[in-house]
PASEBA-1860 file (N, C-alpha, C; in nm, 3 decimals):
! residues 284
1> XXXXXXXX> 5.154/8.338/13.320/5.123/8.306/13.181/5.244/8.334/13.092 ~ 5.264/8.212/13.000/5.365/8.218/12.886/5.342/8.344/12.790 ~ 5.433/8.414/12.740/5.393/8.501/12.617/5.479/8.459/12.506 ~ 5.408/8.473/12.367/5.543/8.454/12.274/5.450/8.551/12.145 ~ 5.617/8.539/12.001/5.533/8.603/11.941/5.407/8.513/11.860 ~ 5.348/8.642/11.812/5.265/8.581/11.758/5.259/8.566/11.603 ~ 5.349/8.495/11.554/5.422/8.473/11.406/5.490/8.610/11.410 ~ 5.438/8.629/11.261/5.535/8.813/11.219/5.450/8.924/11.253
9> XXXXXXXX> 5.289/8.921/11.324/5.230/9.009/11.316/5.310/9.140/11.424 ~ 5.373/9.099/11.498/5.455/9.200/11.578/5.360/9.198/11.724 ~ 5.231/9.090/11.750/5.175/9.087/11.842/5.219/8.967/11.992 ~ 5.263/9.040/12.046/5.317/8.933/12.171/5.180/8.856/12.260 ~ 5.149/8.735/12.191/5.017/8.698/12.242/5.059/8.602/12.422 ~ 4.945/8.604/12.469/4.994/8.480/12.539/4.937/8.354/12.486 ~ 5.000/8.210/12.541/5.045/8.147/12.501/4.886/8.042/12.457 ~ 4.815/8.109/12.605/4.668/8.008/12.601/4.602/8.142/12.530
17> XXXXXXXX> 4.511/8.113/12.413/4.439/8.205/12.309/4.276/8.169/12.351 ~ 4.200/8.231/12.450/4.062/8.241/12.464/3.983/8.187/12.364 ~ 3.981/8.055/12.380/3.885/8.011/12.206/3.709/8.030/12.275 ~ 3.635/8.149/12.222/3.492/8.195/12.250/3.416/8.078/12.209 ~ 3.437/8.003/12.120/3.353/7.888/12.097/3.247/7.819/12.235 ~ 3.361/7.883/12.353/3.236/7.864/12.456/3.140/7.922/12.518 ~ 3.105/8.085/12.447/3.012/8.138/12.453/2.914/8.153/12.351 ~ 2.891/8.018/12.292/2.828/7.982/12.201/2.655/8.034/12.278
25> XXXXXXXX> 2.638/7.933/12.390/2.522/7.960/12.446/2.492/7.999/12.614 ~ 2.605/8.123/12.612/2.594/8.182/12.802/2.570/8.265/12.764 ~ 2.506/8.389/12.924/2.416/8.475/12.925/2.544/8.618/12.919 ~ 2.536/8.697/12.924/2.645/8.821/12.922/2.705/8.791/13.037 ~ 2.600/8.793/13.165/2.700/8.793/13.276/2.797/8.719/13.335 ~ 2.791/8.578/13.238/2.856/8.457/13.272/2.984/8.450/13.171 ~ 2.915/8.536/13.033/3.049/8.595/12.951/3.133/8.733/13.072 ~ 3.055/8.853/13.124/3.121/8.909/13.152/3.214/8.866/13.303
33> XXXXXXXX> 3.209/8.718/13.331/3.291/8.699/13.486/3.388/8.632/13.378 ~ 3.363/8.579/13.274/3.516/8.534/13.243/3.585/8.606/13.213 ~ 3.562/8.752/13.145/3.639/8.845/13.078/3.704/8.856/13.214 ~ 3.673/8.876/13.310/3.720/8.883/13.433/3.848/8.791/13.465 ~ 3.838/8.686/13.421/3.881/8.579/13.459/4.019/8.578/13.384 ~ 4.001/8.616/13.227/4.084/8.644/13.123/4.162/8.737/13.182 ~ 4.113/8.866/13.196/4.219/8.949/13.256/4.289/8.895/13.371 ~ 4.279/8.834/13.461/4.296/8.824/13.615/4.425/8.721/13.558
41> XXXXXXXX> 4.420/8.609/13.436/4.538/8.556/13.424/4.635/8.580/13.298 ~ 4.589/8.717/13.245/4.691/8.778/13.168/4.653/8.717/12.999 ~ 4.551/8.721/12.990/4.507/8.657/12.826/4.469/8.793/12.766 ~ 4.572/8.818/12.627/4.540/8.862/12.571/4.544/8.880/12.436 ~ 4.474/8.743/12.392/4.410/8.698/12.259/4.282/8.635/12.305 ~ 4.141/8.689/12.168/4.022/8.601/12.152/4.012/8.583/12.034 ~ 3.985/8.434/12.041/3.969/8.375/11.908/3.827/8.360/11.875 ~ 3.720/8.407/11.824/3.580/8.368/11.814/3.564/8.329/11.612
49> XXXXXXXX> 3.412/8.337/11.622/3.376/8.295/11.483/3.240/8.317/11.438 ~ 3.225/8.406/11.359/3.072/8.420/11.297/2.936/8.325/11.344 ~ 3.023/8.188/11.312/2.931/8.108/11.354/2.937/8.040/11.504 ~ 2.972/8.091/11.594/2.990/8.014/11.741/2.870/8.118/11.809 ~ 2.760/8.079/11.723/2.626/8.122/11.835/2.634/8.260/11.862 ~ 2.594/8.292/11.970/2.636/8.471/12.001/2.737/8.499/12.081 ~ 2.871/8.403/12.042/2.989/8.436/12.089/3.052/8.594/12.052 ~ 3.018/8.671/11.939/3.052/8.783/11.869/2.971/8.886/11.995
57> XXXXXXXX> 2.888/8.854/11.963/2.758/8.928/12.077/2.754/8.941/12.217 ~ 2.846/8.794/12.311/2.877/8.841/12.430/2.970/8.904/12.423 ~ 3.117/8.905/12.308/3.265/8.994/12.343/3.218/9.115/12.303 ~ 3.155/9.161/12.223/3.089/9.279/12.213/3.081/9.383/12.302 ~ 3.049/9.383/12.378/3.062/9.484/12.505/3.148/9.523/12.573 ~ 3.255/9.407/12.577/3.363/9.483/12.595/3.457/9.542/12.534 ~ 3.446/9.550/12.437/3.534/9.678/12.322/3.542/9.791/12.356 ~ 3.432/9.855/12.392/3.449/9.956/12.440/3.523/10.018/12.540
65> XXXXXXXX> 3.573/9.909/12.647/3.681/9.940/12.732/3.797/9.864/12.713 ~ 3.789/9.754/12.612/3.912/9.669/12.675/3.971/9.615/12.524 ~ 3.923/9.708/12.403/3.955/9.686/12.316/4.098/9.630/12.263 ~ 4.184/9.787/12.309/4.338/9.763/12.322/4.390/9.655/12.386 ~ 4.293/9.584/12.446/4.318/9.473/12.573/4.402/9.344/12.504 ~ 4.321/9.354/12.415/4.303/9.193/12.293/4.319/9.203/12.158 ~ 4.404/9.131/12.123/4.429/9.113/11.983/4.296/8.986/11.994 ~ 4.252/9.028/11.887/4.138/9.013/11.852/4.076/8.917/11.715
73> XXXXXXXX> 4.044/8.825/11.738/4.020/8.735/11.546/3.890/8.673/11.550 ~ 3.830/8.690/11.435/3.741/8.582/11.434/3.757/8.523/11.250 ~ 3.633/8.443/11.243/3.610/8.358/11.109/3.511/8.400/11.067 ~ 3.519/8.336/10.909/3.426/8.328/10.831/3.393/8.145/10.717 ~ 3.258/8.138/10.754/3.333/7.966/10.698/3.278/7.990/10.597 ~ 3.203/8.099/10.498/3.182/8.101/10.374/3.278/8.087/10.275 ~ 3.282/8.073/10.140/3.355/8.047/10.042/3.361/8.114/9.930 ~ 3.258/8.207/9.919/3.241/8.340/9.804/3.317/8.477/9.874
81> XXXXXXXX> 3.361/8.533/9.785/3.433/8.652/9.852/3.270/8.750/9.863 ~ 3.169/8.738/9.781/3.062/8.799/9.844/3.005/8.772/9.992 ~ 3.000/8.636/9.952/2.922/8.592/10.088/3.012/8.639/10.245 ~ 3.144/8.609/10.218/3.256/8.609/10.295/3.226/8.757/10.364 ~ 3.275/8.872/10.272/3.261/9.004/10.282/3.114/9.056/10.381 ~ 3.020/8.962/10.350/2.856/8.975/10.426/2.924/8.968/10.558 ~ 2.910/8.820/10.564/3.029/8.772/10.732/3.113/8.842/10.820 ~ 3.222/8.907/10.736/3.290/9.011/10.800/3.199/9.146/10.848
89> XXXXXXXX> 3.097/9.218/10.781/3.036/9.273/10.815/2.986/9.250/10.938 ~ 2.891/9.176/10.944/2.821/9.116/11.077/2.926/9.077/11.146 ~ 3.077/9.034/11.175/3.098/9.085/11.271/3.131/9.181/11.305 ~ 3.229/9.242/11.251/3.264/9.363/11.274/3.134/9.433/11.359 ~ 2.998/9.448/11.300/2.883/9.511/11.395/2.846/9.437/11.542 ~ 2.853/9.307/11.545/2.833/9.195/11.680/2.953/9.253/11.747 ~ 3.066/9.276/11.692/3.204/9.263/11.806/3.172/9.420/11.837 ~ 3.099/9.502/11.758/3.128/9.626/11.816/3.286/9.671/11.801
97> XXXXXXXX> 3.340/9.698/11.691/3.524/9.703/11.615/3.480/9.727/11.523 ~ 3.588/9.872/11.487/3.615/9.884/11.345/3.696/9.811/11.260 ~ 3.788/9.716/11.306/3.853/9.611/11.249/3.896/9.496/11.338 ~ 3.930/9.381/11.280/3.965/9.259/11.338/4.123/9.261/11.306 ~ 4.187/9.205/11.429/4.380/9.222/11.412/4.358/9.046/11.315 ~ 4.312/8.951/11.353/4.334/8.848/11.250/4.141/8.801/11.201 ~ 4.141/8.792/11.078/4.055/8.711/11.010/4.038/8.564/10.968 ~ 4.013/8.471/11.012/4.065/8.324/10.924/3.936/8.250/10.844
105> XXXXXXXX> 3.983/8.219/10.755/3.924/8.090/10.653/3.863/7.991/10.769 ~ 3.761/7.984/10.759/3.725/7.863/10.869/3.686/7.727/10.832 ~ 3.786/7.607/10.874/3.764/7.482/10.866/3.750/7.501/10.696 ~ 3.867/7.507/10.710/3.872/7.481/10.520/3.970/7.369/10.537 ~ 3.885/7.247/10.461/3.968/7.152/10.460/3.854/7.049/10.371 ~ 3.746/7.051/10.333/3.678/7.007/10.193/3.785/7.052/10.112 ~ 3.786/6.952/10.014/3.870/6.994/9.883/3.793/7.078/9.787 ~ 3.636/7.043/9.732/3.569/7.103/9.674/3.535/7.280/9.732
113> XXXXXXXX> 3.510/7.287/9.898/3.516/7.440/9.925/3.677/7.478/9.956 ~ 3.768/7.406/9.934/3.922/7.488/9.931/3.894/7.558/9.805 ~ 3.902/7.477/9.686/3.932/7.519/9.560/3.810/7.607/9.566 ~ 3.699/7.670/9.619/3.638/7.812/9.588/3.655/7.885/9.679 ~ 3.670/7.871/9.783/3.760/7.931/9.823/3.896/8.038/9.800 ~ 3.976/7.979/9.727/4.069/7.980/9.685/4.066/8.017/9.545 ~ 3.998/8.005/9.483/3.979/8.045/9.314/3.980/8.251/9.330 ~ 3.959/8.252/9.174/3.928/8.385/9.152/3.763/8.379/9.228
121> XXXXXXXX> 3.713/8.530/9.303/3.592/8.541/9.329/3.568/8.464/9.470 ~ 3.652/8.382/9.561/3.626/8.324/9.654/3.648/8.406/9.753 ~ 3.686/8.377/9.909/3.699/8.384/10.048/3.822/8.476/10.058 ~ 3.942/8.380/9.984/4.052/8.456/10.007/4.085/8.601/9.920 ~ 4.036/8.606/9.835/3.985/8.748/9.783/3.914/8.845/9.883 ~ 3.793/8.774/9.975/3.759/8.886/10.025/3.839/8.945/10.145 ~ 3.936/8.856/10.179/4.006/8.848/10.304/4.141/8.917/10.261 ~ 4.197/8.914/10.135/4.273/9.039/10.064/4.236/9.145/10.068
129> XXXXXXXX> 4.126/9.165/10.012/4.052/9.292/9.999/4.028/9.388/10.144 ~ 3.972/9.277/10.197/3.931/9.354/10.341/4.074/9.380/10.430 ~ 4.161/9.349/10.373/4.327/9.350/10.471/4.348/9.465/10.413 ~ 4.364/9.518/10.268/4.391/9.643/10.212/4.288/9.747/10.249 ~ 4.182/9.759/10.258/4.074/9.797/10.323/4.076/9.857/10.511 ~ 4.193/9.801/10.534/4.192/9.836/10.689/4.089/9.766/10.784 ~ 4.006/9.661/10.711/3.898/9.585/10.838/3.982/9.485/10.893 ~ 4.046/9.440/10.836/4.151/9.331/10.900/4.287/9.339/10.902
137> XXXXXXXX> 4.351/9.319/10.983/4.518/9.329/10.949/4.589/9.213/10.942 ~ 4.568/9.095/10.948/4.616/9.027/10.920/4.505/8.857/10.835 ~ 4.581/8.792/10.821/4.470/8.668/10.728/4.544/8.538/10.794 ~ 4.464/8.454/10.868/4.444/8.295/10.910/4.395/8.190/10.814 ~ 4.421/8.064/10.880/4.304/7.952/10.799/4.334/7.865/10.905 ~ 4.211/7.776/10.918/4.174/7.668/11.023/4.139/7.582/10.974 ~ 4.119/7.471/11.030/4.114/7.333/11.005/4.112/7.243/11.133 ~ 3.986/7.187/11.074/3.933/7.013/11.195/3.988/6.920/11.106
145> XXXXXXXX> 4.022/6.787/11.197/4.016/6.664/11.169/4.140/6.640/11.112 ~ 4.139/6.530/11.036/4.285/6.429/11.059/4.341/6.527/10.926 ~ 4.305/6.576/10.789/4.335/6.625/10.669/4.397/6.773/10.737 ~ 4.333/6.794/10.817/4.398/6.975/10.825/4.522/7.025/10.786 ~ 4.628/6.946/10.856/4.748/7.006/10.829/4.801/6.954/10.728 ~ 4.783/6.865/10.682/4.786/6.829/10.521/4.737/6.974/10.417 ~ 4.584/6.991/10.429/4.513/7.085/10.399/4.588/7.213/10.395 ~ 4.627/7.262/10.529/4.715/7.369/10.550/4.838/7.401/10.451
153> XXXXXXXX> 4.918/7.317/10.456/5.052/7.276/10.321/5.000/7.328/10.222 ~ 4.898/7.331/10.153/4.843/7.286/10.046/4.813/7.519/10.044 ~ 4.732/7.510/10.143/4.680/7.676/10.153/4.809/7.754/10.142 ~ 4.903/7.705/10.209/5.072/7.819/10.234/5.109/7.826/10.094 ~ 5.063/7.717/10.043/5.166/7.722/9.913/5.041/7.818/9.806 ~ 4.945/7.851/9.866/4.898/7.964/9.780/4.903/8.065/9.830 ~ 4.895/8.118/9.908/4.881/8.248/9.992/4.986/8.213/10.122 ~ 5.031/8.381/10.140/5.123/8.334/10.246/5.044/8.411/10.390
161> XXXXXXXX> 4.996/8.290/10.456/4.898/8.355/10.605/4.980/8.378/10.663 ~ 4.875/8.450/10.791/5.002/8.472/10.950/4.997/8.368/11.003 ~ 4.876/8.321/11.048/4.834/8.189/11.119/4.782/8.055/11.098 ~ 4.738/7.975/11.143/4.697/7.851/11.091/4.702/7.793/11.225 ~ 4.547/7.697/11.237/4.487/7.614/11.323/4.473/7.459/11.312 ~ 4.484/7.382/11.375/4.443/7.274/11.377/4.443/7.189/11.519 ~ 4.389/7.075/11.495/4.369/6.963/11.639/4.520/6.951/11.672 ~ 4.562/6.967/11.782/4.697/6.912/11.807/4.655/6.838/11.956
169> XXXXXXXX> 4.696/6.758/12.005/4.697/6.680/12.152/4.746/6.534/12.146 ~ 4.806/6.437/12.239/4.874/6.327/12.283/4.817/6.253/12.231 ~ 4.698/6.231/12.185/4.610/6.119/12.087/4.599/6.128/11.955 ~ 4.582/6.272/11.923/4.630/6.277/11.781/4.757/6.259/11.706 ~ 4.861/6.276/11.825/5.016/6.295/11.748/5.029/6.134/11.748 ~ 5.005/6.046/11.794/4.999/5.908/11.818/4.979/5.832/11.639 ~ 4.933/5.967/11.576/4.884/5.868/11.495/5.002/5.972/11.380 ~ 5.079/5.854/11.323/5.198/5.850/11.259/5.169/5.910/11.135
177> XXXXXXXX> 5.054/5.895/11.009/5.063/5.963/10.933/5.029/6.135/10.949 ~ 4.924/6.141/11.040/4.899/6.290/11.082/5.044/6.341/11.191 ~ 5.081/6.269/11.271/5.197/6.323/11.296/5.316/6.385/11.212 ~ 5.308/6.331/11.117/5.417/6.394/10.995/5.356/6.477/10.932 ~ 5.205/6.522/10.918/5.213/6.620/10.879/5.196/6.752/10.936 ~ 5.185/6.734/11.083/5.250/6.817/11.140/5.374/6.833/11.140 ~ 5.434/6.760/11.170/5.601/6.762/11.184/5.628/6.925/11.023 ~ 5.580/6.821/10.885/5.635/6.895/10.784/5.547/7.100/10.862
185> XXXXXXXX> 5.438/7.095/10.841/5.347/7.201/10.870/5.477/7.246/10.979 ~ 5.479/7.251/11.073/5.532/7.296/11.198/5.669/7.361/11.122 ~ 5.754/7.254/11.016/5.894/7.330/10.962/5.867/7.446/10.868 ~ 5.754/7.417/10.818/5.727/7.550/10.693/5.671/7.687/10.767 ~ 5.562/7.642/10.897/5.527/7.742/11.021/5.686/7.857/11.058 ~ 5.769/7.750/11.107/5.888/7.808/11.180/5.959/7.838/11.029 ~ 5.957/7.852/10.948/6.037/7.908/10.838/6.036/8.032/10.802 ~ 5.863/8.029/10.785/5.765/8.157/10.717/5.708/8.236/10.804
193> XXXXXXXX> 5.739/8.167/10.978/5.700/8.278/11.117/5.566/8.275/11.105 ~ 5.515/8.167/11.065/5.349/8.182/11.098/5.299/8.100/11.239 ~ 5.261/8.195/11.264/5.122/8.163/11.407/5.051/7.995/11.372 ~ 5.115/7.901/11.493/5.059/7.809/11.497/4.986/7.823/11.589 ~ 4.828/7.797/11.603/4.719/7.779/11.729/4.661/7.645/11.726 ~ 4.651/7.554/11.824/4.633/7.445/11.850/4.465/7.451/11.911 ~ 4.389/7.323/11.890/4.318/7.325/11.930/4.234/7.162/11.986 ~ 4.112/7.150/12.096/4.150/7.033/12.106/4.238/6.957/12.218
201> XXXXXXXX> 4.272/7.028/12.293/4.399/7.024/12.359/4.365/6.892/12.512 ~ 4.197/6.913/12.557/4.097/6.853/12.638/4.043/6.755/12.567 ~ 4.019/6.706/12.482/3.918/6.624/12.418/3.977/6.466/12.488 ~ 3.889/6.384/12.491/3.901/6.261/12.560/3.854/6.184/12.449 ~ 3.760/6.235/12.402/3.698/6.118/12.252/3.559/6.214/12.229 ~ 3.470/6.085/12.141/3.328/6.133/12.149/3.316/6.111/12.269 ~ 3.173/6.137/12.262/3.042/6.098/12.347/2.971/5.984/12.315 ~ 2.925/5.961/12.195/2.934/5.820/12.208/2.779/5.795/12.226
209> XXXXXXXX> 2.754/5.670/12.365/2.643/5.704/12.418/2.614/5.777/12.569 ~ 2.741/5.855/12.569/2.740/5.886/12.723/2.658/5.977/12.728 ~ 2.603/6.027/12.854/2.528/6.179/12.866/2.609/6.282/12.830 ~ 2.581/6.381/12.794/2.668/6.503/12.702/2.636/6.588/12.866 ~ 2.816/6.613/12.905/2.814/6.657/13.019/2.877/6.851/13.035 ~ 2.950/6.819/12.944/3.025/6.975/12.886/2.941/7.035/12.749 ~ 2.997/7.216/12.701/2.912/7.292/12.621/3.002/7.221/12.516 ~ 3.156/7.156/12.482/3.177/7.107/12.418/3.118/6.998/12.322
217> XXXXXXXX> 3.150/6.975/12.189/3.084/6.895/12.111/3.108/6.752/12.141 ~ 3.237/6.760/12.213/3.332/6.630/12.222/3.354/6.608/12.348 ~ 3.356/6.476/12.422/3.377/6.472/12.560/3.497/6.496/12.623 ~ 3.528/6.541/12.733/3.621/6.610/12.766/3.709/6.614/12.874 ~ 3.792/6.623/12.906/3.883/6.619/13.025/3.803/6.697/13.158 ~ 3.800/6.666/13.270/3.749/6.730/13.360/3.791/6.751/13.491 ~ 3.911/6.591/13.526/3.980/6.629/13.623/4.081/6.695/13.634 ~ 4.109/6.812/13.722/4.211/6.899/13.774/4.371/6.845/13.702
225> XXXXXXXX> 4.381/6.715/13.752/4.519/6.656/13.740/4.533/6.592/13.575 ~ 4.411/6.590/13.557/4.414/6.502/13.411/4.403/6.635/13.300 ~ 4.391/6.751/13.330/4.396/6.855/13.262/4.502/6.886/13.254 ~ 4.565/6.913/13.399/4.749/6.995/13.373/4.786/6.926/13.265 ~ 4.759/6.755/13.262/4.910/6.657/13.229/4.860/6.702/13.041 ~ 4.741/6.683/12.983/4.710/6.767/12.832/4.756/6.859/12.794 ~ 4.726/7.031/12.922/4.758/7.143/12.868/4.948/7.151/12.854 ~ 4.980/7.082/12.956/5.154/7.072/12.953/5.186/7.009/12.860
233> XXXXXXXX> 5.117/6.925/12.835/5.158/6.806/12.674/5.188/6.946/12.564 ~ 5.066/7.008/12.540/5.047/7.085/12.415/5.190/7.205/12.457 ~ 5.135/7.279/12.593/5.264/7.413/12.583/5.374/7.380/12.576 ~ 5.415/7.251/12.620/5.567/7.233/12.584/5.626/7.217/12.490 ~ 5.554/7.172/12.356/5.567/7.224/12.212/5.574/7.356/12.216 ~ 5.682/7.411/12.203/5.723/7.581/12.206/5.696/7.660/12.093 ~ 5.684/7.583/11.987/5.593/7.672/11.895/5.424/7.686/11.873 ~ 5.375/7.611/11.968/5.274/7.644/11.919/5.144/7.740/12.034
241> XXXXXXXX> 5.067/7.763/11.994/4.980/7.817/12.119/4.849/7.746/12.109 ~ 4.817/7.754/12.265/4.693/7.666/12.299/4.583/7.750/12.326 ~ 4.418/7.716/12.178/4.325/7.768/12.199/4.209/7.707/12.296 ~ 4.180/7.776/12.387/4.104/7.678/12.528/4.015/7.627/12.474 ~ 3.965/7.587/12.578/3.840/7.483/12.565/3.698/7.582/12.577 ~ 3.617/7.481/12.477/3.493/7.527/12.458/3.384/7.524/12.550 ~ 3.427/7.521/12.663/3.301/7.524/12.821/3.396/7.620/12.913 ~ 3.318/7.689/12.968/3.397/7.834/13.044/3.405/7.745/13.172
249> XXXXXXXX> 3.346/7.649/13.237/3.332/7.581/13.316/3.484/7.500/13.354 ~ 3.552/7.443/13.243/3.637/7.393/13.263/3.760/7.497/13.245 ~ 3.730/7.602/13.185/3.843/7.695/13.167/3.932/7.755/13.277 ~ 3.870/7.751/13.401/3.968/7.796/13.503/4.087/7.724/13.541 ~ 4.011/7.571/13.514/4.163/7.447/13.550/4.231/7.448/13.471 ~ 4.182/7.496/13.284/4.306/7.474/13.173/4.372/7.630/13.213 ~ 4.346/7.706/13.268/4.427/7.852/13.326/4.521/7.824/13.425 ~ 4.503/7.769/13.513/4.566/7.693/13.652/4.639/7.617/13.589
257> XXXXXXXX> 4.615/7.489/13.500/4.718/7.418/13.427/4.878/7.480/13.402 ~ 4.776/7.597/13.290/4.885/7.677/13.220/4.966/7.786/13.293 ~ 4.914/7.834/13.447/4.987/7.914/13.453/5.150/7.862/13.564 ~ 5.175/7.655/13.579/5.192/7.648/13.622/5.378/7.681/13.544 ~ 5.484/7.624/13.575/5.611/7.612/13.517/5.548/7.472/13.398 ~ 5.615/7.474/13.286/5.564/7.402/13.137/5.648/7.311/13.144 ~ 5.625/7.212/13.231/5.717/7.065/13.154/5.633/6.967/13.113 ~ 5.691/6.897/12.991/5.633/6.836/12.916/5.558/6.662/13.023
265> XXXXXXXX> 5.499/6.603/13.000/5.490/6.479/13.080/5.578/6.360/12.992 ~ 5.608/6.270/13.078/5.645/6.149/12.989/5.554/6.086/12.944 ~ 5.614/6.008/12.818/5.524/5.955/12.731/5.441/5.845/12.839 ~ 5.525/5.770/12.949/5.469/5.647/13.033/5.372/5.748/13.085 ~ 5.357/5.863/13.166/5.245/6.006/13.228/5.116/5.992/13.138 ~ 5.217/5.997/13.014/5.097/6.032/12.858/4.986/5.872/12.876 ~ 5.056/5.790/12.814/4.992/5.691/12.807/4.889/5.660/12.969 ~ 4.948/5.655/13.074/4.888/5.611/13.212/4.726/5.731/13.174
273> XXXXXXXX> 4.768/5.845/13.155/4.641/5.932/13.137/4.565/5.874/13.057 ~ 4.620/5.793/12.924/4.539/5.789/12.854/4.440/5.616/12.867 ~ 4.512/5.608/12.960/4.475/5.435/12.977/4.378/5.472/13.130 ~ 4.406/5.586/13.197/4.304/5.578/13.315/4.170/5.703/13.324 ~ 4.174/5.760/13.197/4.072/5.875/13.163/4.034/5.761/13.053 ~ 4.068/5.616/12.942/3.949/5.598/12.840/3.975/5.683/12.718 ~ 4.073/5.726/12.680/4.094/5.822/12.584/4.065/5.809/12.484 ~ 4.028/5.853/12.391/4.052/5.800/12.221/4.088/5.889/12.153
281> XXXX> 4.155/5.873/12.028/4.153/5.972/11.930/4.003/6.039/11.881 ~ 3.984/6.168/11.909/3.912/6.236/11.837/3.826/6.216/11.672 ~ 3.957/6.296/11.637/3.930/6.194/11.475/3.955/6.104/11.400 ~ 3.939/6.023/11.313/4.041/5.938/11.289/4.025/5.888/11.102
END
């Protein structure tokens, strides 16, 4: 497994970031063989979220031994620094932690909940507060869909975060206006040393009318070989880090992917994948 830093927080993460979103709906013991699994290939970042079901509730248990293990984050997708402050509570009690190493703004990318967000009395107030406070040590923001990193630009230039999320993968960069705004995002990232986390990295398209076969929302990569050639797409972008996929099921091949040597595929690799998996852009 790759390690790098993790912006300015002084935390050397590895490179693939445990996104819990897939213990939205497994039992402990199926959470506790991956923790297994996590350790066994050297992960040590989890990314979870208030709202990903009782994802808070399966990592929970292991704090108690493996606390130091993991730099540690979750979300809040409220927009009142009251409501926000509630959120942080409940997890902090689900994770079983007296503090979270990162907090993030979740899927802020409405314009109407940025700006309360963001106002006097919003989210990012409580996420100040609670950083001076010692519950959090550091402050994120995330973002779905094609606006995010647009969105993102827009957040740096009010507050200066550690981190910042969005969709990154071979179908999304395809598309020329969201490609530039990554491009800009990525120069202001590497300027200001903030934590880029990618996400998304598996997605094939919707579902559509297909049978919904993964815990993912979105249909998904599944073969062995059609996984490496994604997760290598994303790690070979050297700044950024890749948050896994949302089915623990497929997570051992995006581990195997990643723990192989990181070369990028060619674009003719890129395209052939994307012309013999059916691909589509995600969002659009």
């Amino acid at each position: 497994m790759q390690y790098k830093e993790f912006g300015k927080t002084g935390h050397r993460s590895s490179r693939v970031i445990f996104g819990a979103a897939a213990f939205s709906e497994v039992s402990q013991a199926e959470a506790d063989n991956t923790l297994a699994l996590l350790l066994d290939n050297g992960i040590n970042h989890i990314d979870t979220a208030r709202s990903y079901g009782d994802a808070e509730l399966r990592i929970g248990p292991w704090m108690k031994q493996h606390r130091n293990s993991f730099f540690l984050a979750s979300k809040t997708g409220m927009r009142t620094k009251k409501e926000a402050l509630e959120e942080l509570k409940q997890s902090l009690s689900r994770l079983k932690t007296d503090y979270l190493d990162l907090w993030q703004l979740h899927f802020l990318v409405d314009k109407q909940e940025w700006t309360t967000a963001m106002e006097e009395g919003g989210a990012l107030e409580a996420a100040i507060e609670a950083k001076k406070e010692g519950l959090v040590r550091f402050i994120g923001v995330t973002g779905h869909g094609i606006d995010a990193p647009k969105r993102h630009l827009e957040s740096l230039d009010v507050y200066d975060f550690d981190s910042v999320l969005f969709p990154f993968n071979y179908m999304m960069m395809q598309n020329p206006q969201y490609a530039e705004h990554v491009r800009l995002l990525l120069a202001v990232c590497d300027q200001k040393q903030i934590a880029v986390q990618t996400i998304k990295s598996l997605a094939r398209g919707e579902y559509g009318q297909k049978e919904k076969t993964f815990s993912t929302w979105y249909d998904a990569l599944s073969k062995e070989a059609s996984i490496e050639k994604a997760v290598q797409y994303v790690l070979s972008h050297e700044q950024v880090f890749l948050n896994s996929t949302g089915d623990i099921h497929l997570l051992p091949m995006l581990l195997k992917a990643a723990g192989k040597p990181i070369v990028r595929p060619t674009d003719a690799q890129m395209q052939a994948l994307v012309r013999d998996e059916g691909m589509s852009a995600l969002f659009k």
